[in-house]
TORDRENKOL-114493 format. One record per residue: x, y negated, z of N, C-alpha, C, CB in turn; residue number from 1; residue in one letter. Coordinates in Angstrom, 2 decimals. Each point is the difference from the previous one (the first is absolute). Last residue first. Glycine has a CB too. Layout:
<atoms>
ATOM       nX       nY       nZ      caX      caY      caZ       cX       cY       cZ      cbX      cbY      cbZ    n  res
ATOM        X        Y        Z        X        Y        Z        X        Y        Z        X        Y        Z  NUM    a
...
</atoms>
This chain:
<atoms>
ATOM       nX       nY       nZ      caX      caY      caZ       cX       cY       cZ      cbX      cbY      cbZ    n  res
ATOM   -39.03    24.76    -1.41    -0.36     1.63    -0.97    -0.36     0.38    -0.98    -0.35     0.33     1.21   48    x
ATOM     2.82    -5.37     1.01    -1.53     0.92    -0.69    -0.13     1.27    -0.57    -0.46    -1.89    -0.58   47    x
ATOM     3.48    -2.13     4.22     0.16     1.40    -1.17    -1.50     0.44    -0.38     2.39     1.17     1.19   46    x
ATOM    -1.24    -5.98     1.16    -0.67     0.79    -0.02     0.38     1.59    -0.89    -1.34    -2.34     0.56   45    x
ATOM     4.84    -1.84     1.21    -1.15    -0.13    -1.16    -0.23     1.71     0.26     0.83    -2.39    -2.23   44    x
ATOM     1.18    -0.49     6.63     0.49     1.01    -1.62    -1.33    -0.22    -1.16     1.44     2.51     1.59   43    x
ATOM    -1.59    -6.17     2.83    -0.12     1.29    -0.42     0.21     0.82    -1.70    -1.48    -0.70     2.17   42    x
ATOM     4.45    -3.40     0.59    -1.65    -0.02    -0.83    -0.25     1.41    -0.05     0.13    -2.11    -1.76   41    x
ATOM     2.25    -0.34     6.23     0.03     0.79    -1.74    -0.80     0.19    -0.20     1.35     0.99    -0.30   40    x
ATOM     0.50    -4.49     4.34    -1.67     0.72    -0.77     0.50     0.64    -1.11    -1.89    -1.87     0.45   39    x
ATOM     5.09     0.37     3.84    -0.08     0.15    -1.38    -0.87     0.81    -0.13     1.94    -0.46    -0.55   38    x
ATOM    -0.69    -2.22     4.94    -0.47     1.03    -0.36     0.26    -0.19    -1.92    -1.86     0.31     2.64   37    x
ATOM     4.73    -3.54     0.60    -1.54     0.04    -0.11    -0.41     1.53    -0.76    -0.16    -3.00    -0.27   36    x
ATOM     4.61     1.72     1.93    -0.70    -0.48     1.05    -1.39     0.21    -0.32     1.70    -1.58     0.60   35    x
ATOM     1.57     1.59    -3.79     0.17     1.01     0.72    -0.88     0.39     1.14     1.95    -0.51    -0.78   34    x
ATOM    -2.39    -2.96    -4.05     0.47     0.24     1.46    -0.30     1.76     0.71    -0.66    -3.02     0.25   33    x
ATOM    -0.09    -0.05    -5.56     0.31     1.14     1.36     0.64     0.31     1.02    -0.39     0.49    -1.17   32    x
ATOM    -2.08    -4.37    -2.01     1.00     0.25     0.35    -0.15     1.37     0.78     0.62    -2.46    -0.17   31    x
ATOM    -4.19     0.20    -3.70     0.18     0.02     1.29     1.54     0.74     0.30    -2.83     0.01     0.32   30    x
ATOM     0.48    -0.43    -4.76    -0.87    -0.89     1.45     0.50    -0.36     0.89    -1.44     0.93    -0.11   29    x
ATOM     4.01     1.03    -4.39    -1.08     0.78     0.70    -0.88    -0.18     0.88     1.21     0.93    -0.45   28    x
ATOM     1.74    -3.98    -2.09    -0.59     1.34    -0.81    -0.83     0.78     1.01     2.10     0.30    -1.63   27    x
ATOM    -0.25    -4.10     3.25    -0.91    -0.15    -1.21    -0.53     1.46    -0.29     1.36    -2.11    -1.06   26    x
ATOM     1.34     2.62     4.37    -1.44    -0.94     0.48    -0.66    -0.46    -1.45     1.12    -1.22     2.53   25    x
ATOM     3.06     2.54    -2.86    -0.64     1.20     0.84    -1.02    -0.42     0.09     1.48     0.86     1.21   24    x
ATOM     1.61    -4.00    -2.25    -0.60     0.58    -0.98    -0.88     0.97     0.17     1.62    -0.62    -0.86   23    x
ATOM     0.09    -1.70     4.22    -0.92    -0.65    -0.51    -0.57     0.62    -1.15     0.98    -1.75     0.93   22    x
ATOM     2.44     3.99     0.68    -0.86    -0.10     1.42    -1.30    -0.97    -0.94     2.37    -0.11     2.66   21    x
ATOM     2.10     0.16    -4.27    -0.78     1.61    -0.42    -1.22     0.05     0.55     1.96     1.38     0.04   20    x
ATOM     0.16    -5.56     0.87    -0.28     0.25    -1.20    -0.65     1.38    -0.35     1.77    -1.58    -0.27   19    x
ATOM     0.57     0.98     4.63    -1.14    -1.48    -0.42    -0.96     0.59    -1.37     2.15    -2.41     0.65   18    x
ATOM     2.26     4.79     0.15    -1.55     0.47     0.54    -1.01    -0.56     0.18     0.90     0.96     0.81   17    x
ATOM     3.20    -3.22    -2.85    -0.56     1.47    -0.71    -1.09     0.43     0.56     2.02     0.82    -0.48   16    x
ATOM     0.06    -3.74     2.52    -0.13    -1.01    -1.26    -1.19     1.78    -0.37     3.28    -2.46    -0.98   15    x
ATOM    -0.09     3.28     4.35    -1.37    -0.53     0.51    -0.61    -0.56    -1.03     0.65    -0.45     2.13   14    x
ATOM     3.77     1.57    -3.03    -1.35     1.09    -0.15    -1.80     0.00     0.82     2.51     1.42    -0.21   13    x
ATOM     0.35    -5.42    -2.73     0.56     1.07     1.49    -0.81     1.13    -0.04     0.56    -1.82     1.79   12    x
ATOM     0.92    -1.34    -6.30    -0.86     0.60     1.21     0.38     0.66     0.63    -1.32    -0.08    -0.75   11    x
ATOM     2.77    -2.32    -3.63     0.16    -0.45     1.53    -0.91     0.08     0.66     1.25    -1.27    -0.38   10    x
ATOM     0.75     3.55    -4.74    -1.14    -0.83     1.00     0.26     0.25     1.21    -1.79     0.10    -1.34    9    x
ATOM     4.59     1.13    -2.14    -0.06    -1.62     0.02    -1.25    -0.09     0.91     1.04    -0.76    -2.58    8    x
ATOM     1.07     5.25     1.29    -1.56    -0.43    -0.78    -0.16    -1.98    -0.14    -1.51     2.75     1.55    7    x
ATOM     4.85    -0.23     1.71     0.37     0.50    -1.44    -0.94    -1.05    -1.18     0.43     2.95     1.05    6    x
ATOM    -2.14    -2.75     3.60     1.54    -1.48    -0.60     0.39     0.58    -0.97     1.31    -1.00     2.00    5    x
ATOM    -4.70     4.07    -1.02    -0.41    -1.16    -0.42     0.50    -1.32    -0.45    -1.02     1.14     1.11    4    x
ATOM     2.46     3.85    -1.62    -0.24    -0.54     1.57    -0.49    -0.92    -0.80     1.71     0.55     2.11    3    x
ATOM    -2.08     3.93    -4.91     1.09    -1.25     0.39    -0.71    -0.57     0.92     1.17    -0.57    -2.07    2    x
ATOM    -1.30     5.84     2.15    -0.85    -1.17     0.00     0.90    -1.24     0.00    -1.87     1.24     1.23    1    x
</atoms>
């Protein structure tokens, strides 16, 4: 993986989880935490 000062960009890695974190929230609603339960969707039905 090139590093980012390789790349010329000036981010910390706190820079980074800001960002993955906001993006997370677009795409999917909401952030995951450890602290709160996780709802799964139920499998799709098999039909005989």
């Amino acid at each position: 993986m090139t590093s980012f000062a390789k790349l010329g960009i000036n981010a910390s890695m706190a820079d980074l989880d800001h960002a993955l974190e906001a993006a997370w929230r677009t795409v999917f609603g909401s952030t995951p935490s450890a602290l709160s339960p996780v709802e799964l969707t139920p499998g799709p039905v098999e039909f005989a």
